[in-house]
C-alpha angles and dihedrals in degrees: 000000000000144000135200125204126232092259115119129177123279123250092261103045090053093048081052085052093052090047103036107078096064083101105247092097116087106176132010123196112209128175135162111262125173090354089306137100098251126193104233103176136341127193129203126239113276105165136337116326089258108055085039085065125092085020086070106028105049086058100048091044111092116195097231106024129085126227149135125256121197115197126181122224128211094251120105121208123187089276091049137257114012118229135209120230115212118182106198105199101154111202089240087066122107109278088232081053091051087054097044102051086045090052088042106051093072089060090048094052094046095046091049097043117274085217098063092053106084097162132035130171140177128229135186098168128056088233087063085058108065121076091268091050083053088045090059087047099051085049099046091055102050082055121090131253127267121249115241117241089250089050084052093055097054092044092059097044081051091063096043090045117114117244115225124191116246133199141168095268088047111106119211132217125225143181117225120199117233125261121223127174124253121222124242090254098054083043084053102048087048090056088042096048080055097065101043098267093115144035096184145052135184127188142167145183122245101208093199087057096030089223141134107240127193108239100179147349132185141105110295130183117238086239092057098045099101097061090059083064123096123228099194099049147035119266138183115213141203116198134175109213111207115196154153113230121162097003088295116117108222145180115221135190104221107175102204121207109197118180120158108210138252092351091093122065122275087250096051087053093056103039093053082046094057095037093057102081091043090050090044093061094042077054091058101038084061094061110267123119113201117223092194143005121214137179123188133155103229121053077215096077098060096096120159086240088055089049092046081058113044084045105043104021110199119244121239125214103196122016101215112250115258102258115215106238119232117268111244105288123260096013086147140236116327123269117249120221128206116230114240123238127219115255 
């Protein structure tokens, strides 16, 4: 889920847009000046785009200060000359200017021509953005993404499980979840979240019922997000994450699971934990579609950092070697055997 700000391109940079594909532009700096896009600086073509490079891009980057640099490659597509979209938003950069450069980048790209951009990419430090900073990017995307550790773990269980043979005539076994009701207000909220009313959604499950209750709704910070947790009972949680990641601000369902261990009954446990694939599809039949599920046992792991994380993993290049650990110091020299003839 996105969002764009209210911030459109000047009269002057759209008149460069109409003008800047004939071939003869290598690099735009735009940046967003006054509530508009505004066009800071262009250069023309020298050499070949890579070797134009760092030449044009080192001078138009400032440390501190956010913008977007479009740089045409030498590469022609059926619509013309195909262009690179850099969005520059240091760390060191306003948090309202981080959200502002991330809302506004989808109304960049459509009022250039989305078309005409092949390539994008987001940096936060001035090494990302030289040509060997593009290089790495460029690497660490055709690679594929990194397993998670609970995706490991499946796998793994996936090699060691035992095959069975199946036939028509086989019967297999397997294990429903539980469906409780939902009351009207949690069908409400739902509805209401829907429509950008709520951030945030608390339920939990009354055992003497056996039905699913609203606890709370409202608009809740991510920073704020572990105190709403309980340490004494088991919750189910919708929140909408909202982020900035690769420069792109986004909106994003995360249905969180908490249950803090072996404080609830065992019958608690196991009820929230039936009930979880049942309540996971009413959430869907209401209109929201979940970006991630999560369970953990502390409120006090849900970071912004931790969802970042679960939500965008990051990709690794190269997973380090296993490394043999050192036998116990001064065991002495090795034992000789002889070997044994036969009588």
């Amino acid at each position: 889920m996105s969002h764009q700000t209210g911030i459109k391109s000047n009269p002057e940079l759209i008149k460069f847009f109409s003008k800047c594909k004939d071939g003869k532009v290598r690099v735009a700096k735009i940046s967003i000046e006054n509530e508009e896009l505004t066009l800071v600086d262009h250069k023309q073509v020298q050499k070949t785009w890579s070797s134009d490079y760092d030449t044009f891009m080192k001078p138009l980057i400032k440390p501190d200060t956010p913008c977007y640099i479009l740089y045409r490659l030498d590469e022609k597509t059926p619509l013309g000359y195909a262009w690179l979209l850099l969005s520059w938003v240091p760390d060191t950069a306003a948090i309202r200017d981080k959200m502002l450069y991330a809302s506004t980048k989808a109304t960049l790209k459509t009022e250039f021509g989305s078309a005409h951009i092949k390539e994008e990419f987001h940096a936060t430090q001035l090494d990302e953005t030289t040509f060997d900073g593009y290089q790495k990017h460029k690497k660490a995307f055709a690679a594929p993404a990194p397993l998670t550790s609970r995706e490991e773990e499946l796998e793994e269980m996936r090699k060691h499980e035992v095959k069975t043979d199946i036939s028509v005539d086989s019967k297999q076994q397997t294990l429903g979840g539980v469906l409780f009701p939902i009351t009207e207000a949690a069908s409400k909220a739902m509805r209401d979240m829907v429509r950008g009313s709520y951030s945030y959604l608390q339920f939990r499950i009354d055992l003497a019922e056996e039905k699913i209750h609203l606890v709370k709704a409202g608009n809740v910070e991510v920073s704020k997000l572990a105190k709403e947790v309980p340490e004494d009972s088991g919750r189910y949680h919708l929140f909408l994450f909202k982020h900035t990641h690769e420069g792109d601000y986004q909106e994003a369902f995360v249905f969180i699971y908490t249950m803090p261990g072996y404080s609830c009954s065992v019958k608690e446990r196991m009820m929230y934990s039936s009930c979880k694939g049942p309540f996971l599809e009413t959430i869907q039949e209401h209109g929201i579609t979940l970006t991630k599920k999560i369970e953990v046992d502390s409120g006090s792991e849900l970071t912004e950092e931790f969802l970042q994380e679960e939500i965008h993993p990051k990709k690794i290049l190269h997973r380090p070697a296993f490394a043999k650990p050192k036998g116990p110091a001064n065991r002495g020299p090795k034992r000789l055997t002889k070997p044994t003839t036969p009588e």
